[in-house]
DRENROVEX-352732 format. One record per residue: residue in one letter; x, y, z of N, C-alpha, C in turn. Coordinates in steps of 0.05 Angstrom, whole numbers, plus 5000, padded with zeros to 4 digits. Layout:
<rs>
+------+------+------+------+------+------+------+------+------+------+
: rest :   nX :   nY :   nZ :  caX :  caY :  caZ :   cX :   cY :   cZ :
+------+------+------+------+------+------+------+------+------+------+
:    A :    X :    Y :    Z :    X :    Y :    Z :    X :    Y :    Z :
...
+------+------+------+------+------+------+------+------+------+------+
</rs>
This chain:
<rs>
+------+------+------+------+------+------+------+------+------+------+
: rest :   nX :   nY :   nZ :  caX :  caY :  caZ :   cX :   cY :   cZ :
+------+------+------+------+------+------+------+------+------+------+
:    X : 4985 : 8811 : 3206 : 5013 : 8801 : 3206 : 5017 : 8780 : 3228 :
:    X : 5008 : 8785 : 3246 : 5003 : 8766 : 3264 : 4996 : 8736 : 3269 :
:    X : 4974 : 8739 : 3252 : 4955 : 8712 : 3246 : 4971 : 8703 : 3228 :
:    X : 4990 : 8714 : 3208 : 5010 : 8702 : 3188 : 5022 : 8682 : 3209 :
:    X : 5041 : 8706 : 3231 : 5056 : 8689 : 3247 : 5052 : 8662 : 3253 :
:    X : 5031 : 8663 : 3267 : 5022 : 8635 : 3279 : 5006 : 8619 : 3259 :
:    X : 4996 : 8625 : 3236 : 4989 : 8605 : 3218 : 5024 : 8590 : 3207 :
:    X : 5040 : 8603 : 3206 : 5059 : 8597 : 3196 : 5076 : 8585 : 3220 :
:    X : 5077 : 8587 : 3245 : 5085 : 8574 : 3269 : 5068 : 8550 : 3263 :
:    X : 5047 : 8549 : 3255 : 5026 : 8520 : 3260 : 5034 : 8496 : 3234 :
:    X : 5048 : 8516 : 3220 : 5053 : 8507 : 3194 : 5073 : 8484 : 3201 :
:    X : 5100 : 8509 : 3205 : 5125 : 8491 : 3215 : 5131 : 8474 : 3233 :
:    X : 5109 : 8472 : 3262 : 5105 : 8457 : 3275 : 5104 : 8430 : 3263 :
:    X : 5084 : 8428 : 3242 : 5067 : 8403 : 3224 : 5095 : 8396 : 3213 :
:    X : 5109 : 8411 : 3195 : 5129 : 8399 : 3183 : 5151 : 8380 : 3205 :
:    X : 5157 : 8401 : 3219 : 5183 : 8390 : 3252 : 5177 : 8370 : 3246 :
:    X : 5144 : 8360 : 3262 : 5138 : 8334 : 3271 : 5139 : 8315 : 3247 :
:    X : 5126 : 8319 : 3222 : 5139 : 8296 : 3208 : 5162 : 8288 : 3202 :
:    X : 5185 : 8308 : 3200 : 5211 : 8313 : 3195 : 5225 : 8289 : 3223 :
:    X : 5213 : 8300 : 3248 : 5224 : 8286 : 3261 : 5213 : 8253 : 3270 :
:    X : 5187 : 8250 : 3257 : 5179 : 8221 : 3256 : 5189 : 8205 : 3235 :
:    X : 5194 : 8217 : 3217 : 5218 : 8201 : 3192 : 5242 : 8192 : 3215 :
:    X : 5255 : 8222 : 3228 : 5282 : 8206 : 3243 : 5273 : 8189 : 3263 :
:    X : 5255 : 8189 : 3270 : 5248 : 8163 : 3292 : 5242 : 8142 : 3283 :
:    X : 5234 : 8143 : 3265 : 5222 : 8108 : 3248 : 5255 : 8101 : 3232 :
:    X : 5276 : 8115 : 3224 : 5299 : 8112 : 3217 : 5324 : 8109 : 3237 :
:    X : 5310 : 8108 : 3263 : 5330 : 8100 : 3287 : 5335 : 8117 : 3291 :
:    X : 5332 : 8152 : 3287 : 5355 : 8169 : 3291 : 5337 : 8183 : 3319 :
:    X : 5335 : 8171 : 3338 : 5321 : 8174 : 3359 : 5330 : 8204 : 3378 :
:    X : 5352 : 8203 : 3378 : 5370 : 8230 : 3383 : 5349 : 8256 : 3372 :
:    X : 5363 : 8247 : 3342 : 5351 : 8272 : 3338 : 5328 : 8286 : 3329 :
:    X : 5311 : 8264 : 3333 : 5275 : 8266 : 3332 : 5270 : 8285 : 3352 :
:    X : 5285 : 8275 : 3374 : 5267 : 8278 : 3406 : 5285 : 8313 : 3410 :
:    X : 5320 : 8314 : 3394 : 5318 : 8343 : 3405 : 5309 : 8362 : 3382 :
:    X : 5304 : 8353 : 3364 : 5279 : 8377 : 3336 : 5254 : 8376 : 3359 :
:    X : 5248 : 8353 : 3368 : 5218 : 8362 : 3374 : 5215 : 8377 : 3402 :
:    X : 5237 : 8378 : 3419 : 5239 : 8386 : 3444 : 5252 : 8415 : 3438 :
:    X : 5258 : 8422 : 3420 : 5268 : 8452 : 3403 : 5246 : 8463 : 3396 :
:    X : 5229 : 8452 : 3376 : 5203 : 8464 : 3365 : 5178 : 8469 : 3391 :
:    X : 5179 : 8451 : 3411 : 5158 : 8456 : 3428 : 5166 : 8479 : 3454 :
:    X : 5192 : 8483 : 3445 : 5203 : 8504 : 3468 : 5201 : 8532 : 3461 :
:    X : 5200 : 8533 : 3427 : 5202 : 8553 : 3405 : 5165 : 8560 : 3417 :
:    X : 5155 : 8537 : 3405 : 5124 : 8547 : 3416 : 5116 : 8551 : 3432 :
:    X : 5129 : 8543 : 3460 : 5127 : 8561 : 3483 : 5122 : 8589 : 3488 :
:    X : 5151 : 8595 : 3480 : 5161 : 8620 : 3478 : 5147 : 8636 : 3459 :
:    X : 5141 : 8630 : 3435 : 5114 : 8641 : 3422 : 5087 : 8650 : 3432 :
:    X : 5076 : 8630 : 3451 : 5059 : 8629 : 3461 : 5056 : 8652 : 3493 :
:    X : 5087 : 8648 : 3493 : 5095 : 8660 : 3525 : 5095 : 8693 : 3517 :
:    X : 5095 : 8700 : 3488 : 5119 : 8729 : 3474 : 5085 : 8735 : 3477 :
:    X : 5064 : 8722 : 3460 : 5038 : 8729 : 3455 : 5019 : 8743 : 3480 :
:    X : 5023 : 8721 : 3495 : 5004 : 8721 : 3514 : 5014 : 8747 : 3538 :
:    X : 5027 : 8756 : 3543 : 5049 : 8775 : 3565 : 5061 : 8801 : 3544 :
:    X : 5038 : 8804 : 3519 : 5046 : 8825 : 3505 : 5080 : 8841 : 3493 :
:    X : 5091 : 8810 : 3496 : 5113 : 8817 : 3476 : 5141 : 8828 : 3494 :
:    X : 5144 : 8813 : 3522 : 5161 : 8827 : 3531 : 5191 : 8817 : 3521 :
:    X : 5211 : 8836 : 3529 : 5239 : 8828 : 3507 : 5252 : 8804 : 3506 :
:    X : 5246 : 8800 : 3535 : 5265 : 8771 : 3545 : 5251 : 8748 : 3527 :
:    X : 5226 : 8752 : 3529 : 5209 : 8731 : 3515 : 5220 : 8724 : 3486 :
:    X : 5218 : 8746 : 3479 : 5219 : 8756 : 3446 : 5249 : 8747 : 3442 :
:    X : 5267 : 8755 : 3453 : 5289 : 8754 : 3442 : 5297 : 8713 : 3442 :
:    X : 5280 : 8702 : 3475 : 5284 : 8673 : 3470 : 5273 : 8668 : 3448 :
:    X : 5254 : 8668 : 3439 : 5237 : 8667 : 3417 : 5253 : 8661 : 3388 :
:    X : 5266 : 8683 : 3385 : 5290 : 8684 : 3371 : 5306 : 8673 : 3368 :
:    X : 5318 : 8669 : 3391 : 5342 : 8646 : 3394 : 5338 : 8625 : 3383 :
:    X : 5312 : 8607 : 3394 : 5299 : 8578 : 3398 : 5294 : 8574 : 3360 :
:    X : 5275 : 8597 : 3352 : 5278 : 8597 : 3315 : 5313 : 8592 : 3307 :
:    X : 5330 : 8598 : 3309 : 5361 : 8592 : 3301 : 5362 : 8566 : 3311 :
:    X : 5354 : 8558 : 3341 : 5370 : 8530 : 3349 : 5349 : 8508 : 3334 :
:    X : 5334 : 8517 : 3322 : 5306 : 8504 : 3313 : 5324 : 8491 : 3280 :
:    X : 5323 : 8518 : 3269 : 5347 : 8515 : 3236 : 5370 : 8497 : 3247 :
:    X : 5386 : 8504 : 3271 : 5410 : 8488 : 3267 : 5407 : 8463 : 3271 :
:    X : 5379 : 8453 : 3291 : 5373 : 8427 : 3296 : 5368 : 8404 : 3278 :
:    X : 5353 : 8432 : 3252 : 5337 : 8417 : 3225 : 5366 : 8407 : 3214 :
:    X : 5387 : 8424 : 3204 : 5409 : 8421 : 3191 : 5429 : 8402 : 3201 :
:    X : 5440 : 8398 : 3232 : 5442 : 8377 : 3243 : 5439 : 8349 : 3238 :
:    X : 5407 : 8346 : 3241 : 5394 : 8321 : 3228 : 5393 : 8318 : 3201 :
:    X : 5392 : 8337 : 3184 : 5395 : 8340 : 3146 : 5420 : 8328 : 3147 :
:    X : 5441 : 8340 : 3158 : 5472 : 8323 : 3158 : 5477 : 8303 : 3163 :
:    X : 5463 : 8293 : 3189 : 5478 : 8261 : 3201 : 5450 : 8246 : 3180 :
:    X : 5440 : 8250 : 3171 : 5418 : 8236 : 3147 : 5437 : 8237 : 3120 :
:    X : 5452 : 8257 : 3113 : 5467 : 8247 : 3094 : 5490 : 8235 : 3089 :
:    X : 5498 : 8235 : 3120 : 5529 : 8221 : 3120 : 5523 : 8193 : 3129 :
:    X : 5494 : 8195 : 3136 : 5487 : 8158 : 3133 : 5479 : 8143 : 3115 :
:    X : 5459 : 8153 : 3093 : 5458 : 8156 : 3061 : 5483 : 8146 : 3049 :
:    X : 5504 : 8167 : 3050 : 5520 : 8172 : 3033 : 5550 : 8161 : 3042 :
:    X : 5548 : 8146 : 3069 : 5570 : 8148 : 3081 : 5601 : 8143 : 3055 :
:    X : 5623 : 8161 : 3070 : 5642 : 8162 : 3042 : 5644 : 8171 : 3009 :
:    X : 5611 : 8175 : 3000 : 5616 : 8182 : 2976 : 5619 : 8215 : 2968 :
:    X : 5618 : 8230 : 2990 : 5627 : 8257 : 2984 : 5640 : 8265 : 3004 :
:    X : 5660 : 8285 : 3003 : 5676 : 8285 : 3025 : 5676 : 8306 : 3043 :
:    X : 5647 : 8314 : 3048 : 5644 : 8333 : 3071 : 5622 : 8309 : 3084 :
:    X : 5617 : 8285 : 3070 : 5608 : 8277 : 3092 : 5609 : 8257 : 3110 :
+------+------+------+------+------+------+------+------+------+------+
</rs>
């Protein structure tokens, strides 16, 4: 279950970084640099939860950083569609 973890941490890493080299080659410089400064903090803390046998503080940042990680992705999913789309739907 473990090795899942971090094959799958290695996974989403790969995705972040392309996710956020699209927003950098699209100007959206912002929010390249805080997905990728989210994802490498997430892997920190991964790395920090691993290595120091899982203590809570670790674990629970760990946690956190995965949510601010989603809200960062969704963030940038949004200001990418209200630049797309600007005016044609009205949430955005």
């Amino acid at each position: 279950l473990q090795t899942l973890h971090r094959l799958g941490g290695l996974a989403v890493l790969a995705c972040v970084g392309w996710a956020a080299l699209g927003l950098y080659r699209r100007g959206r410089y912002a929010a390249a640099m805080v997905i990728v400064a989210v994802a490498l903090a997430q892997t920190a803390l991964g790395l920090a939860t691993a290595l120091h046998g899982a203590p809570l503080g670790a674990a629970v940042a760990h946690n956190g950083f995965g949510a601010a990680l989603v809200a960062a992705l969704l963030w940038s999913a949004r200001g990418a569609r209200s630049a797309t789309h600007a005016g044609s739907y009205a949430w955005s």
